[in-house]
C-alpha positions, 0 to 999 in steps of 0.5 A: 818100755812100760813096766807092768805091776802085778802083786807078787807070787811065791815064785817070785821069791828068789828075785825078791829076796836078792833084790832085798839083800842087793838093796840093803848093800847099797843103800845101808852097806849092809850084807843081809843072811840070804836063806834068812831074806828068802824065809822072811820074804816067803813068810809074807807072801804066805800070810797076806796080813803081813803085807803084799808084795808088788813087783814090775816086769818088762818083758817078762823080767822082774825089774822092780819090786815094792812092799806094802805093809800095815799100820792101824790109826785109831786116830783115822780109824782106817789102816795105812799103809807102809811102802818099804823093800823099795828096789828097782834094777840098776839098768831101769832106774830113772825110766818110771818102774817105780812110778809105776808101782806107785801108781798102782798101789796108790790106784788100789789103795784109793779103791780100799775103803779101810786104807787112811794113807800111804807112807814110806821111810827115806833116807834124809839124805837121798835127795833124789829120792825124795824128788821122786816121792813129791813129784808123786804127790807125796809130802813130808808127814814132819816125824822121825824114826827112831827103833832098837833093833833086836837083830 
């Protein structure tokens, strides 16, 4: 079956924010406050300078979802843009949902004369992960993250 990817819409809020709480227990044990996920996803999908939200359907259904946001590079001046809220169902995992929103943003991204690149954090060790985002052009950029977090 193939996924088609739109950009998300206010009514896709519920899906999206489950799909964030779900994606956070399993890749971070980590249980996330619902009503704070659903404001936070609809504050973005309210503000279009804070990202965009893409997600897969298959048959109607919401399978898969990913998040674009934004960082300025005076270095490149031009914008790259960040994947994150990477999350595809357990029963569509390995069938190219993912690809598929990849490919599209990526698509889109190439056509956007201010966007310099396309970025995305990975877990160091998600080796399956990290097979998919080279098998789809993606290289290590050699840098680390490091944060506080305020929450």
């Amino acid at each position: 079956m193939i996924a088609v990817v739109r950009p998300a819409i206010l009514t896709d809020t519920p899906v999206i924010a489950e799909f964030n709480c779900l994606l956070a227990e399993e890749s971070e044990d980590k249980r996330l406050d619902p009503d704070t996920v659903v404001a936070g996803v609809t504050a973005l999908l309210e503000s279009a300078e804070r990202g965009q939200y893409y997600v897969a359907e298959i048959d109607g259904k919401i399978v898969g979802q990913l998040l674009i946001t934004y960082e300025w590079s005076d270095w490149r001046n031009g914008m790259f843009w960040w994947i994150q809220s990477v999350y595809v169902t357990a029963d569509h995992r390995r069938t190219g949902v993912f690809s598929s929103l990849y490919k599209k943003v990526s698509e889109i991204a190439r056509h956007e004369p201010t966007v310099c690149g396309i970025r995305l954090y990975v877990e160091a060790e998600n080796e399956q992960a990290r097979n998919t985002y080279t098998a789809l052009g993606m290289s290590h950029a050699g840098y680390e993250v490091m944060e506080i977090d305020f929450t």
